[in-house]
C-alpha positions in Angstrom: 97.5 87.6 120.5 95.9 90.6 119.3 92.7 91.4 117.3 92.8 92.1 113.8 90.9 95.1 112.4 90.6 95.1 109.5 88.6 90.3 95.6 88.5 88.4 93.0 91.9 86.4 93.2 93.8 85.9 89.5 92.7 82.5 88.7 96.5 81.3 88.3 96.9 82.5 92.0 93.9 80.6 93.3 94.8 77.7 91.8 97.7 77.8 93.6 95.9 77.7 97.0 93.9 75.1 96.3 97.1 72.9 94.8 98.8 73.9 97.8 96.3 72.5 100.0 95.9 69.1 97.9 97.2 66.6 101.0 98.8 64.7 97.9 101.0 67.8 96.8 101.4 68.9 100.9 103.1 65.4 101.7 105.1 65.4 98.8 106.1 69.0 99.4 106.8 68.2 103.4 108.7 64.4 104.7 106.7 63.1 107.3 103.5 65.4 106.9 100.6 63.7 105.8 96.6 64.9 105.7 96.0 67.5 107.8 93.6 67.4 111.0 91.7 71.3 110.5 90.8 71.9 113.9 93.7 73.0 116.6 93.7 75.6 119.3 96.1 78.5 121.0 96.7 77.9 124.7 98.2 79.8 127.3 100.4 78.2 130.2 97.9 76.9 131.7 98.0 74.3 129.0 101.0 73.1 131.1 99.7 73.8 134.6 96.6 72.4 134.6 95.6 68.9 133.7 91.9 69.8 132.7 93.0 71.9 130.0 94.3 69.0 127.2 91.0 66.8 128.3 89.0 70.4 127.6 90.7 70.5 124.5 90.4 67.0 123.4 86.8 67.2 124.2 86.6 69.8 122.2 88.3 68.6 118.8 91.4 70.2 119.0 94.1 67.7 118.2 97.2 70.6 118.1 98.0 72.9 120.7 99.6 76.3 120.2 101.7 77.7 122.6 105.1 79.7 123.9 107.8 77.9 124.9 110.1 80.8 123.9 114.2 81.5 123.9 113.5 83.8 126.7 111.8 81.2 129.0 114.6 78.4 128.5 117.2 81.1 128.3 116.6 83.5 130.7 120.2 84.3 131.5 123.7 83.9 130.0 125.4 80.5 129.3 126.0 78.5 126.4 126.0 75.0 128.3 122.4 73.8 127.1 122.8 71.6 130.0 122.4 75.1 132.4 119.0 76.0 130.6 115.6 75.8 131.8 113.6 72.8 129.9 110.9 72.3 132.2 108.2 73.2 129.7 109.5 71.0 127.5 109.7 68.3 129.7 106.1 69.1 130.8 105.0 68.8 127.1 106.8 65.5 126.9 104.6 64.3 130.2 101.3 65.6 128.7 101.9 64.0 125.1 102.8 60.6 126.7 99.5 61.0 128.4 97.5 62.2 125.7 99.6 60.9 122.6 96.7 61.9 120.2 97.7 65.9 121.2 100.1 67.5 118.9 102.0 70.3 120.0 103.0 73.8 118.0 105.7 75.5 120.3 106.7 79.2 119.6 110.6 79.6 119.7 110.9 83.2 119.2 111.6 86.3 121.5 114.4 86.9 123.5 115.8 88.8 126.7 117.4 92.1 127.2 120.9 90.4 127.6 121.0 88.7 124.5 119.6 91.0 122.2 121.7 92.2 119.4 123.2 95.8 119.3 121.5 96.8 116.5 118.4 96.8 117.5 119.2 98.5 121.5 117.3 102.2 120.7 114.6 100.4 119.1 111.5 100.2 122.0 109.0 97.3 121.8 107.4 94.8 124.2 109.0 92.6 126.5 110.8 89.4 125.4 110.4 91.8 121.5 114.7 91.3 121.6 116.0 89.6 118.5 119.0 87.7 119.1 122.7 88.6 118.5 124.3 86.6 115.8 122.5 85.3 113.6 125.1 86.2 110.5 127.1 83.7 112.0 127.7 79.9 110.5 126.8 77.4 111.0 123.7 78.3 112.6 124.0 75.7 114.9 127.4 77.5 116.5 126.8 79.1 120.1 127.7 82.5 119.0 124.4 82.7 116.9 122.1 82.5 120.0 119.1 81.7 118.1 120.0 79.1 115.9 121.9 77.0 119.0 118.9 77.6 121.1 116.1 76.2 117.7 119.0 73.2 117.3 119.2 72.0 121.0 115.3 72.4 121.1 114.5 70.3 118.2 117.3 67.3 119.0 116.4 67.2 122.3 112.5 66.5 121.6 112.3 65.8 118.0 110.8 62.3 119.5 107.2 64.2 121.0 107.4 67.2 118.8 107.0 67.4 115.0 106.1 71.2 114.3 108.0 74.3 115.4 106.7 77.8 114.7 109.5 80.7 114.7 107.8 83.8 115.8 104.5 85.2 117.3 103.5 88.0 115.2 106.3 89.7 114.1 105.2 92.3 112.0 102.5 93.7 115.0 102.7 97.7 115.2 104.6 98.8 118.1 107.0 96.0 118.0 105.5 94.2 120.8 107.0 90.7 119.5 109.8 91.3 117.1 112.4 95.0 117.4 112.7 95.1 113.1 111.0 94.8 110.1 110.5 92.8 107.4 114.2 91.9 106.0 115.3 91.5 109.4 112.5 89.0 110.3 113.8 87.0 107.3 117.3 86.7 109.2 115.7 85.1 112.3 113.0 82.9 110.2 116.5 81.2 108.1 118.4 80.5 111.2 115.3 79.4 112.6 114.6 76.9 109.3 118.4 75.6 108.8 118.9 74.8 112.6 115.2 73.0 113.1 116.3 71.2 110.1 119.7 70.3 110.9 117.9 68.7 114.3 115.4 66.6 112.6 115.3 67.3 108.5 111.5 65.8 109.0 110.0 68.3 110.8 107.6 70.9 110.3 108.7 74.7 110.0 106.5 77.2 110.4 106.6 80.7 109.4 106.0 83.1 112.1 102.8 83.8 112.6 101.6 87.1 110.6 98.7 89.8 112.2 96.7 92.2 110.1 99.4 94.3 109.6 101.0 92.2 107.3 98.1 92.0 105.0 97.4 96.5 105.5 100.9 97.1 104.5 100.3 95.3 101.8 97.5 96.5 100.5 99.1 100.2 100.8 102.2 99.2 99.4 100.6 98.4 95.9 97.8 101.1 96.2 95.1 99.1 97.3 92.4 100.1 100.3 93.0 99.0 103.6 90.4 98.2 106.1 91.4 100.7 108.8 91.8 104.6 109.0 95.6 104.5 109.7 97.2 101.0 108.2 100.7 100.6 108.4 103.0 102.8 106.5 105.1 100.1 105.6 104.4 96.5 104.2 106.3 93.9 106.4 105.4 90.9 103.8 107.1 92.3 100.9 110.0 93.3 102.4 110.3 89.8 103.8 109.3 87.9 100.7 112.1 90.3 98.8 115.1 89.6 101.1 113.8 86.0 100.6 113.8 86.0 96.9 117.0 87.9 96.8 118.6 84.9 99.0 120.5 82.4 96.7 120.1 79.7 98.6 116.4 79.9 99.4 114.8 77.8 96.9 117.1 74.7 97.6 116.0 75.2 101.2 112.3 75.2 100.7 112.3 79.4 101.3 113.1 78.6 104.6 109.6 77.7 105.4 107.2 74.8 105.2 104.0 76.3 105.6 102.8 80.3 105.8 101.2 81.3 108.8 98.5 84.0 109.3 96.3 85.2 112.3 92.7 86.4 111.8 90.1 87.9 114.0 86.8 89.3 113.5 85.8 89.5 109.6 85.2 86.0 109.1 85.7 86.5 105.5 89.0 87.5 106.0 89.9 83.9 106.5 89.8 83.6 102.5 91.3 88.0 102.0 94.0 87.7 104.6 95.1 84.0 102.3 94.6 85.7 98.6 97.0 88.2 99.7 99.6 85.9 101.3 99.5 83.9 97.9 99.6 86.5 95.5 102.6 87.7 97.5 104.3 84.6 97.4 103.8 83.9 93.7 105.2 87.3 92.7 108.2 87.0 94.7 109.0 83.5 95.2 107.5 81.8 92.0 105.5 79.5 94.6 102.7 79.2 97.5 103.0 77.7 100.4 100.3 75.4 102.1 98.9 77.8 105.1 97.7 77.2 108.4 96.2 80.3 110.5 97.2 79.7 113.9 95.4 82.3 115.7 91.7 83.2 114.9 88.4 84.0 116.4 86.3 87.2 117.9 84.5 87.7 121.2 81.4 87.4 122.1 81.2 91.0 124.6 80.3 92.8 121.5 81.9 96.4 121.2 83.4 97.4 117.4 84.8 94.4 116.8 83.3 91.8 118.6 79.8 89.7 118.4 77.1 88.7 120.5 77.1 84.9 121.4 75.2 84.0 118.9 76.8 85.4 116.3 79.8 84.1 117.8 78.5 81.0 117.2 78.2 81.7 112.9 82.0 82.9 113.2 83.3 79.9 114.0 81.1 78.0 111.4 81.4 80.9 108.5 85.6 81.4 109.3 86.0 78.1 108.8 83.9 78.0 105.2 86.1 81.3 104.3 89.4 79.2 105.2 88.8 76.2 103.5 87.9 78.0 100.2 91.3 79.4 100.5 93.1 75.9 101.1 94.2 76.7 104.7 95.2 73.4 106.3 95.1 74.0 110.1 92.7 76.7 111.8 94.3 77.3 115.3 90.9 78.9 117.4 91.7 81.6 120.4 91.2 79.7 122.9 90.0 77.8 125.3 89.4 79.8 128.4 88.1 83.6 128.3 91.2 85.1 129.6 90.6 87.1 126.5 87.2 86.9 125.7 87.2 84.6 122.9 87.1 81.7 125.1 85.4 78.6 124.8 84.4 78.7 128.3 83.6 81.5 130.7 86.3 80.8 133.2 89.6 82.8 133.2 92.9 81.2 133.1 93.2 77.8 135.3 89.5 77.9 136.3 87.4 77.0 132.9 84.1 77.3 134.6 80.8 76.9 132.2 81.1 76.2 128.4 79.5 79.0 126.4 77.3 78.4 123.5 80.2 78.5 121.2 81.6 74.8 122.3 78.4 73.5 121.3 78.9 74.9 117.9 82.5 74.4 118.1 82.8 70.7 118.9 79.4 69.2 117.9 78.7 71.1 114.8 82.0 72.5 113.3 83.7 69.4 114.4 81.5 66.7 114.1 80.7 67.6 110.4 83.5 68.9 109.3 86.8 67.2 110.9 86.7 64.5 107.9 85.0 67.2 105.2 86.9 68.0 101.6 86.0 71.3 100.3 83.8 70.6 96.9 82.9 74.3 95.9 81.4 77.7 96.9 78.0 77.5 95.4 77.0 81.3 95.4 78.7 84.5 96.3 82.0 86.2 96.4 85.4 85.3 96.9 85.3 87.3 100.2 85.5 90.9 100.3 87.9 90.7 97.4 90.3 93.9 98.4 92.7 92.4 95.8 90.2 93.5 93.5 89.6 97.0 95.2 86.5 96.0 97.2 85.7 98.3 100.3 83.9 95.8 103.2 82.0 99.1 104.4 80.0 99.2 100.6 77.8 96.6 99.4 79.0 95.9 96.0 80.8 92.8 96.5 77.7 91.2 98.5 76.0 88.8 96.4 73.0 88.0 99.2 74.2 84.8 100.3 76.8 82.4 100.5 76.8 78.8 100.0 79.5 76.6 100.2 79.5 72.8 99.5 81.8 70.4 101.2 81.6 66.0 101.0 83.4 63.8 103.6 86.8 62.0 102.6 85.3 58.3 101.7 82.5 60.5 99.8 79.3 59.1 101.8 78.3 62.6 102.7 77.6 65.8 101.2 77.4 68.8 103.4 76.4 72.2 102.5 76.9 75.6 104.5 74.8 78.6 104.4 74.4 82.1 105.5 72.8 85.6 104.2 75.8 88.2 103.8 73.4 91.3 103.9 70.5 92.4 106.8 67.5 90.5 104.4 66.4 87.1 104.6 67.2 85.1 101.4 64.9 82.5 100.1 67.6 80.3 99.0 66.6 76.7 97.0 69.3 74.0 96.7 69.3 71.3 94.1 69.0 67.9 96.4 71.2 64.3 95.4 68.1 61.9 94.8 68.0 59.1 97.2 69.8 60.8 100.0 68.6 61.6 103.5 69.1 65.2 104.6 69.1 67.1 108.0 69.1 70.1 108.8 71.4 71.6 111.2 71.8 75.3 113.3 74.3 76.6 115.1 72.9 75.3 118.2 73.0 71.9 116.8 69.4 71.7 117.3 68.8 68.9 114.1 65.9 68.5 111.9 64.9 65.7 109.2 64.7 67.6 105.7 62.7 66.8 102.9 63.6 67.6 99.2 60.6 68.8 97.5 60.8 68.9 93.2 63.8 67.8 93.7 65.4 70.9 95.5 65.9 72.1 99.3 64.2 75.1 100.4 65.8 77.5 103.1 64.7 80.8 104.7 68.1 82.4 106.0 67.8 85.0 108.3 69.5 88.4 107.5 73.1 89.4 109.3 72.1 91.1 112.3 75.9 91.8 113.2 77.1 95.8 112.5 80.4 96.9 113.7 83.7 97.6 112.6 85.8 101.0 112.4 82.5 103.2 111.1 81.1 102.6 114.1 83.6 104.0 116.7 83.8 108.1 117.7 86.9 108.9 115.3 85.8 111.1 112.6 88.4 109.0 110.0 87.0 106.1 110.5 83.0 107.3 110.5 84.3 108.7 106.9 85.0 105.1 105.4 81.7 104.2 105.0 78.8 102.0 106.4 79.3 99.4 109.6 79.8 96.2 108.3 78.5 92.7 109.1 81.6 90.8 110.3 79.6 87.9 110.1 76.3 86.8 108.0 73.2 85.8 109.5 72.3 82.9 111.3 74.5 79.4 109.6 72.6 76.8 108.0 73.9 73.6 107.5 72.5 70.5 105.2 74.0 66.9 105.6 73.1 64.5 103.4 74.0 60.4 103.4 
């Protein structure tokens, strides 16, 4: 994991998000995937230590777990014989999705060891377990000699039966190289072996892309002379020069782009749950001629404070407003960091196998955000802005692109409910009145899920939303650059409304 630091979208573009996200057009696109459950979580090993963590998570919502079980930890030493390696966390997920067969489970493949690291990439210094395999040029993929591909093909045969969805990478492009020694066109190497040998084990499974940081989306932004969101962005953009080598590949369309679903991480801005997306699909169309559906398998904030964090209470809006932000950009899954605070952005306040006391987040989490929304559709954002809108040139530490409030309208799958999000995107209160469906009960809920009976009155709803309280991000800290770009920014609105009416 690692925080993110950090438009109005060409209509063709948006329309591809939202067609991507149709669970009509996502099943078709994807055997075997149907409608998507939102609501999944990131884990660490305790997930397969400890047997309070899938009840915690469970209890929580989450119905898809996120978590390494990497080349280097089934192959941490020379052989070829898959019978030699170490699948003991696979046969632990086996054991806890026999027990809990409602749990889905997102493994992360990638990384590798020292010794079989390919000699390209030897003077390059990065993170432990950062080693990209040796041989992946050769063919078939599924051929010992290409290390990777055997090690994705004996993975996905052997447990094909209890897992449906394989991710390739954890945050590849990440500064530093703490996950992945290469750039862009090399990723794309690793992320086709990774595609043809999952598919060759079990052609209905889910691929995912690795999962990309903020980096991805900086470079980006620099690369076609756009502003980034921090005072020293990457120098480089790792997405095109992915999405390039892709497009220049002959074979990639007939193989889906090697790819079933994009993948993005997101901390802190809650808006950039709909920027981080835009980018990913303008990228996509203008390479590839297509977008992909999306799921964001890593997002949240902490609730410590500090320059990109949050108090808990406004802790408790980011996980309502990220989600609004995300499904305005079609994201299918929303993967939240995590459940223990072994980070900070925990659930509860215990670290690693000891959860200890919920915070006020898992009220929000599981009996707002889940309870309202797990079955919800996404109808329409009422008022405001597409996000910050950078595509467009928007700076998040000026006000132009706030609009005072946002409101976003949602209704549940067998149409019985409406349900309508809101929250002030500046410091004032907003008087906000919303037209009301005659004949329909309303209540009004917080983000404590403290609920209220609500009474139309001339035929509209009338809130008071409190001003964003939040200020923080890089114009806040001691380095001169960053006090330059501008004002602090509210990573998060004011205090989240919700209406539900049936």
């Amino acid at each position: 994991m690692v925080r993110f630091i950090p438009a109005l979208l060409a209509c063709m573009v948006f329309a591809a998000v939202v067609d991507a996200a149709d669970p009509a057009a996502a099943s078709q696109a994807v055997p075997g995937r149907g409608l998507a459950y939102p609501f999944a979580m990131c884990s660490n090993g305790f997930f397969l230590q400890s047997p309070q963590y899938p009840i915690k998570m469970l209890d929580a919502g989450a119905r898809m777990i996120r978590l390494d079980v990497s080349f280097q930890s089934v192959r941490p030493k020379p052989g070829d014989d898959p019978a030699g390696w170490n699948w003991k966390p696979f046969e632990q997920i086996r054991a806890i999705t026999q027990k809990h067969p409602e749990l889905e489970v997102l493994p992360i493949l990638g990384y590798g060891p020292e010794w079989a690291q390919d000699p390209k990439f030897k003077d390059v210094q990065g993170g432990g377990g950062a080693c990209p395999q040796r041989g992946v040029e050769v063919r078939p993929v599924t051929d010992p000699r290409n290390l990777y591909g055997h090690f994705v093909y004996e993975a996905v045969k052997r447990y094909k039966d209890v897992i449906h969805h394989w991710e390739s990478w954890n945050e590849p492009d990440l500064p530093g190289h703490a996950f992945f020694k290469g750039n862009g066109r090399d990723f794309f190497q690793y992320q086709r072996v990774f595609y043809l040998a999952a598919k060759a084990a079990d052609p209905q499974c889910t691929v995912s892309m690795g999962g990309l940081c903020f980096a991805a989306f900086e470079g980006y932004l620099v690369r076609h002379k756009l502003k980034a969101p921090s005072p020293s962005p990457p120098t480089t953009s790792f997405l095109d020069e992915y999405l390039e080598a892709c497009s220049q590949d002959p074979d990639a369309a007939k193989h889906n782009y090697y790819c079933d679903v994009m993948n993005q991480h997101a901390y802190s801005r809650a808006s950039d749950l709909y920027d981080y997306i835009a980018v990913l699909a303008k990228a996509q169309q203008d390479y590839l001629g297509t977008v992909k559906p999306v799921w964001v398998s890593e997002m949240g904030s902490t609730d410590k404070g500090g320059m990109f964090g949050m108090n808990p209470d406004e802790y408790c809006d980011y996980a309502l407003q990220s989600f609004a932000w995300a499904a305005m950009a079609g994201v299918e899954r929303l993967f939240f960091f995590q459940l223990d605070n072994s980070n900070g952005h925990g659930l509860y306040l215990g670290l690693m196998g000891s959860l200890g006391q919920p915070k006020p987040v898992l009220t929000t989490y599981r009996d707002v955000l889940v309870k309202e929304f797990a079955d919800a559709q996404f109808v329409a954002q009422r008022h405001g802005t597409k996000g910050v809108d950078f595509l467009g040139g928007n700076w998040p530490y000026a006000s132009n692109w706030q609009s005072g409030y946002d409101l976003f309208e949602f209704k549940s799958r067998d149409g019985r409910r409406r349900i309508l999000m809101a929250f002030a995107d500046t410091d004032k209160p907003a008087e906000v009145k919303i037209p009301a469906t005659p004949g329909k009960k309303a209540v009004l809920i917080d983000r404590h899920n403290v609920r209220t009976p609500l009474a139309a009155k001339d035929g509209v709803y009338r809130l008071n939303l409190a001003g964003a309280t939040h200020l923080g991000g890089w114009p806040v800290s001691d380095d001169p650059k960053a006090k330059r770009m501008g004002n602090p920014e509210h990573l998060v609105g004011g205090a989240t409304q919700i209406i539900v009416e049936q």
